[in-house]
C-alpha positions in Angstrom: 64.1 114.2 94.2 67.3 112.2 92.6 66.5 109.3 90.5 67.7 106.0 91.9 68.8 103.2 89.9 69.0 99.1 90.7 72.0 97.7 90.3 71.4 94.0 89.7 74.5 91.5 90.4 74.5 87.2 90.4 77.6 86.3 92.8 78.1 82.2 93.7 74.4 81.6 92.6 73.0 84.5 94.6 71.2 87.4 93.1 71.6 90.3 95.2 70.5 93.7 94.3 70.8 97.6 95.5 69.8 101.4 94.5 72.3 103.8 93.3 72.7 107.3 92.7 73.5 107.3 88.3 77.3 108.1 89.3 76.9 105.1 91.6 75.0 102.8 89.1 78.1 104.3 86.5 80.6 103.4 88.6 79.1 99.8 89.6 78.7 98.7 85.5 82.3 100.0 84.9 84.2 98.0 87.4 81.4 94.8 87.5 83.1 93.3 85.2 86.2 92.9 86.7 85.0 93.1 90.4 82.7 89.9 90.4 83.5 87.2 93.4 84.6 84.2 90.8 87.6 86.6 89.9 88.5 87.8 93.1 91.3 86.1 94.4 94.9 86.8 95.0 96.8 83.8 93.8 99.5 82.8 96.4 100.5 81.2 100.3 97.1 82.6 102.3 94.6 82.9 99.2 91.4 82.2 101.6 92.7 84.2 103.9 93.4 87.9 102.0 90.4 86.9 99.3 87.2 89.3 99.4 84.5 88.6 98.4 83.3 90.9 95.9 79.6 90.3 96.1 79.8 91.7 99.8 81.7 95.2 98.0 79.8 98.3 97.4 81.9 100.7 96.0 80.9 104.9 96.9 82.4 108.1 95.8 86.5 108.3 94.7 87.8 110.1 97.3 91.5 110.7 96.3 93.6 109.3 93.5 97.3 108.5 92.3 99.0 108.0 89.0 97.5 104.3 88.6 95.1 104.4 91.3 91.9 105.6 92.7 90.7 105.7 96.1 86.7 105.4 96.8 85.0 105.2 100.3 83.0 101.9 100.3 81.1 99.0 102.5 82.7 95.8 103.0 80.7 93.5 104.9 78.8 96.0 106.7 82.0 98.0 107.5 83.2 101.2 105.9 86.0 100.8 103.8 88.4 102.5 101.6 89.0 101.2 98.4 91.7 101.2 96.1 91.6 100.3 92.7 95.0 99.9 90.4 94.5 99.7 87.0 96.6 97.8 84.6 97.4 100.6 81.4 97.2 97.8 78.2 99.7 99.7 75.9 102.5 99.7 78.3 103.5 95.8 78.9 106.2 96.5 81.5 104.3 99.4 83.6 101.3 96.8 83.3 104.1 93.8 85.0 105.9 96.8 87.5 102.0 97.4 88.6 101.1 94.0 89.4 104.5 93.3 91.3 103.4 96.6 93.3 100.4 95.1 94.0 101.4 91.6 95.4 104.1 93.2 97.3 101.9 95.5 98.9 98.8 93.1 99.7 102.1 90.5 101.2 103.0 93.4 103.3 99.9 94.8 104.9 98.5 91.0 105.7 101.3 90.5 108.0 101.3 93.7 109.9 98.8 94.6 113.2 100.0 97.9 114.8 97.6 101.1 116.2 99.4 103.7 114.0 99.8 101.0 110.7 96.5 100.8 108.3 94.3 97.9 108.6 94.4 95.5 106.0 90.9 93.9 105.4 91.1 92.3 101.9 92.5 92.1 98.3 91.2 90.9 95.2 93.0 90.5 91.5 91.7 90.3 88.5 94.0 91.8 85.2 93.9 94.6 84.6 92.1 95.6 87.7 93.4 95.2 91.4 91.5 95.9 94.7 92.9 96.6 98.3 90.1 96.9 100.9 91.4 98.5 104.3 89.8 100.4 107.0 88.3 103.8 106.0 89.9 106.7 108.3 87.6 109.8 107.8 89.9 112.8 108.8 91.8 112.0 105.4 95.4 112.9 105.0 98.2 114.8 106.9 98.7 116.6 104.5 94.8 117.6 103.9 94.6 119.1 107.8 97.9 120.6 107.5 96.9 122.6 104.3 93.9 123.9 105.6 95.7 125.4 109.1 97.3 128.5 109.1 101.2 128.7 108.8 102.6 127.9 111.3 99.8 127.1 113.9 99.5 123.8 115.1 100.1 123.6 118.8 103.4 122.0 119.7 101.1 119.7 122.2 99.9 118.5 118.8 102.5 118.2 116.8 104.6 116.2 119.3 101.1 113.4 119.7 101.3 113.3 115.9 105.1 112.6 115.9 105.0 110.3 118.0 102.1 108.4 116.4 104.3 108.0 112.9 107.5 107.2 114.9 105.4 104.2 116.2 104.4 103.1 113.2 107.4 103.1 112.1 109.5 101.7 114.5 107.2 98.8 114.2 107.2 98.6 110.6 111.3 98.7 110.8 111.5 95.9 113.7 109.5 94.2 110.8 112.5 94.5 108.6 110.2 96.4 106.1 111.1 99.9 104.5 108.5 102.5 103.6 109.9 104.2 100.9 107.6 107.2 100.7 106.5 108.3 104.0 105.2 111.6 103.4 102.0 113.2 104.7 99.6 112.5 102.1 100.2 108.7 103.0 99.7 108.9 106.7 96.1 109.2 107.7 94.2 110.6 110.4 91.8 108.6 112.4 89.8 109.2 115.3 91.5 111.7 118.1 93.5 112.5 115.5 95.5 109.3 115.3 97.5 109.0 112.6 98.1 105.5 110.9 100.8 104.9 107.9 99.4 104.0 105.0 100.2 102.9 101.2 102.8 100.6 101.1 103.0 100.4 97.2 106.6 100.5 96.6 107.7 99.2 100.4 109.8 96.4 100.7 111.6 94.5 102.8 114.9 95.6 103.9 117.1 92.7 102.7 115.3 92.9 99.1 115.7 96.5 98.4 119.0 97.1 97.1 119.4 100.4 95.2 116.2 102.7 94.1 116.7 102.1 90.4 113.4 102.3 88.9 112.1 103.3 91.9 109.5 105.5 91.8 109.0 108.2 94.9 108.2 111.5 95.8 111.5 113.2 95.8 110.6 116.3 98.0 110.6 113.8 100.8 113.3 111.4 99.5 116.4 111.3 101.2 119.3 112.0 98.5 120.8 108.5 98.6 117.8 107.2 97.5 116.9 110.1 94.6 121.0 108.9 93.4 119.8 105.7 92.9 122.2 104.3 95.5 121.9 101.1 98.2 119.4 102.3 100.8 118.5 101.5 104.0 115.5 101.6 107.0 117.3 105.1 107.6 116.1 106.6 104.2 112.5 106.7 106.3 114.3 108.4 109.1 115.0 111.5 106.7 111.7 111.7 105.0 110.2 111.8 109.1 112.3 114.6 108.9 110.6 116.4 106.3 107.4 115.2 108.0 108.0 116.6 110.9 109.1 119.9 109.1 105.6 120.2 107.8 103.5 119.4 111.2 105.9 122.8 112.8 105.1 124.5 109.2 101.8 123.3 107.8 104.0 124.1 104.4 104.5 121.8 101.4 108.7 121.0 101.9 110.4 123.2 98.6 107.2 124.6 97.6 108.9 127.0 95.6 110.8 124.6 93.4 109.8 121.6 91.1 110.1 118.0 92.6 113.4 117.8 90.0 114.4 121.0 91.0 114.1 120.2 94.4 116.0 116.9 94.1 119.0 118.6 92.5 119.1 120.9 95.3 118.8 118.8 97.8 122.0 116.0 95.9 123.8 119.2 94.9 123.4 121.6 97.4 122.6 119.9 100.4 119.2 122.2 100.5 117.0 121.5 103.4 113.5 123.5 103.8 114.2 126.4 106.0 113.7 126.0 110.0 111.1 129.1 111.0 112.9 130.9 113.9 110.1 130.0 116.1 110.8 126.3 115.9 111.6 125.1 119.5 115.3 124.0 119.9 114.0 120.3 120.9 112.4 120.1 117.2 115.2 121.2 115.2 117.8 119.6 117.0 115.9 116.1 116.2 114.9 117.3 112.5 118.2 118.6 111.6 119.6 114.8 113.4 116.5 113.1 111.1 117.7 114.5 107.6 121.3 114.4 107.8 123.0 113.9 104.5 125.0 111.1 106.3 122.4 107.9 106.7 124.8 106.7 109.6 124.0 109.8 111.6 120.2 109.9 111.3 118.9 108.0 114.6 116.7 104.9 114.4 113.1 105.3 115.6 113.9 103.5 118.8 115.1 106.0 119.6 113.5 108.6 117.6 110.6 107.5 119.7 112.6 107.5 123.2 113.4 111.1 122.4 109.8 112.0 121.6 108.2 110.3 124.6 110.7 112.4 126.7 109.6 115.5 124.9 106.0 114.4 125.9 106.8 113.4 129.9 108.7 116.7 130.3 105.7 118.6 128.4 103.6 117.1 131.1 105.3 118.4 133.7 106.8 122.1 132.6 104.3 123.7 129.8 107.4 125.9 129.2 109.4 122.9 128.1 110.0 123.6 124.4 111.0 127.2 125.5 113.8 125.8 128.2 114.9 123.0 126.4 118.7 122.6 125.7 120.4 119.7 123.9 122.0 116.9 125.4 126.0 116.3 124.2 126.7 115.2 120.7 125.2 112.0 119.9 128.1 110.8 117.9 130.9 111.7 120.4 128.9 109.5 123.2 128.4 106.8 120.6 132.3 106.9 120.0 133.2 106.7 123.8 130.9 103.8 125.3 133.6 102.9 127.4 134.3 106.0 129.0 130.3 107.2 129.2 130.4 103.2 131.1 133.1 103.7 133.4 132.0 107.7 134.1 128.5 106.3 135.5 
């Protein structure tokens, strides 16, 4: 039988107390000390509201985990949770300062945002060096995680157009928020029940009139779009790329360049203008939109209004013909009709 442990805490004068597995108990006395409900606060506009309360926190098993962060499955208030923890490395001053900024920027983000296929904030806490985001706990895990344990190639195009059109939602209401990603790739979007998918970490987001150029930007260049991995002025279509490469993976279930480095695969995306390769199978309505998505020209990606006008039509016309992917033929050129508004007016 395994041993339990009690795990004895005082928070705001009340003693409360549970039993724990030893990695449990482990865990608890490591991050006690900076986890305690006196500490936990977020200084800022909206303090009372964002603050948890740390003495309603049990923190479970580490679930995933990032450069400067780990992710544990917890209980907040009765309610299972995910929980991530940033620490603060003490012999690097600036990455300790970049960290924190990260951190504020994110927990300002996620308090202001309400959307089905955007994570649900619940709660922050700060306490140097040790930060704490609390949001709903999804248990199908990442994109990425399903996707790498299907076959190559297998996901049903009924599927891959519902899960589509769930990121395009998020993200058309994340850019009607003026805020841009920055690293929308699958291991951030998570899947929820019937295989919803909601868009999650929002670390190095921002909002669109405070991004300015990617220097010292820090994402995951197999999915970066090649303006940002030049360390040029970006905008809300930089996302519209990497959906791109997302959607590449849903018809693939591949990992985008998986035969180069990340650096590699920068330089050949900058250099070359390298794009992972289309399987021959993939339905003209996909790689008509993917090859729009992650054009080297930002001004000639679509936004996800209409990304998601495009999808939705996919989805209608699914409905009605199951042969629809197999008929489909491309409208005219996008760019000719957007140069002739007039004459498209007039004709109609």
């Amino acid at each position: 039988m395994k041993n339990l442990y009690w795990f004895k805490q005082i928070s705001n004068n009340v003693r409360s107390e549970r039993r724990l597995s030893l990695g449990e108990y482990k865990r608890a006395i490591s991050w006690s000390k900076y986890l305690v409900s006196s500490g936990a606060e977020i200084k800022g506009e909206g303090e009372e509201e964002w603050s948890a309360d740390m003495s309603q926190l049990f923190i479970g098993n580490k679930f995933a985990s990032g450069r400067h962060s780990r992710i544990y499955r917890g209980i907040y208030k009765q309610r299972d949770v995910a929980i991530k923890l940033i620490s603060q490395p003490e012999e690097d001053a600036n990455l300790a300062n970049l960290l924190e900024k990260q951190f504020i920027s994110e927990v300002a983000l996620l308090f202001h945002l309400r959307h089905p296929n955007i994570i649900t904030f619940i709660a922050a806490c700060k306490k140097p060096p040790v930060f704490c985001i609390i949001t709903e706990y999804l248990a199908g895990g990442s994109l990425r995680k399903y996707l790498h344990q299907q076959e190559p190639y297998s996901v049903p195009l009924n599927l891959v157009l519902k899960l589509a059109l769930d990121i395009a939602r998020g993200m058309r209401y994340l850019h009607s928020e003026g805020i841009l990603h920055r690293d929308l790739k699958s291991e951030n979007l998570l899947l929820g029940e019937d295989m919803c998918v909601k868009v999650a970490d929002f670390g190095i987001s921002c909002l669109e009139s405070q991004c300015g150029s990617a220097k010292g930007f820090t994402g995951t260049y197999r999915w970066m779009a090649p303006e940002m991995i030049k360390e040029k002025h970006h905008t809300k279509k930089v996302d519209v790329y990497s959906f791109g490469i997302v959607l590449w993976e849903l018809l693939t279930a591949l990992t985008p360049f998986d035969n180069m480095t990340p650096e590699q695969a920068a330089f050949a995306v900058c250099q070359k203008n390298a794009r992972p390769p289309l399987p021959s199978s993939c339905p003209l309505a996909f790689s008509h939109l993917i090859n729009r998505c992650w054009s080297s020209n930002p001004e000639k990606r679509p936004h996800f209004n209409e990304i998601v006008s495009i999808l939705e039509r996919y989805a209608e016309s699914l409905e009605e013909d199951p042969e629809f992917f197999s008929t489909y033929k491309p409208s005219p050129d996008h760019a000719i009709l957007r140069c002739l508004p007039k004459c498209i007016a007039g004709h109609y």
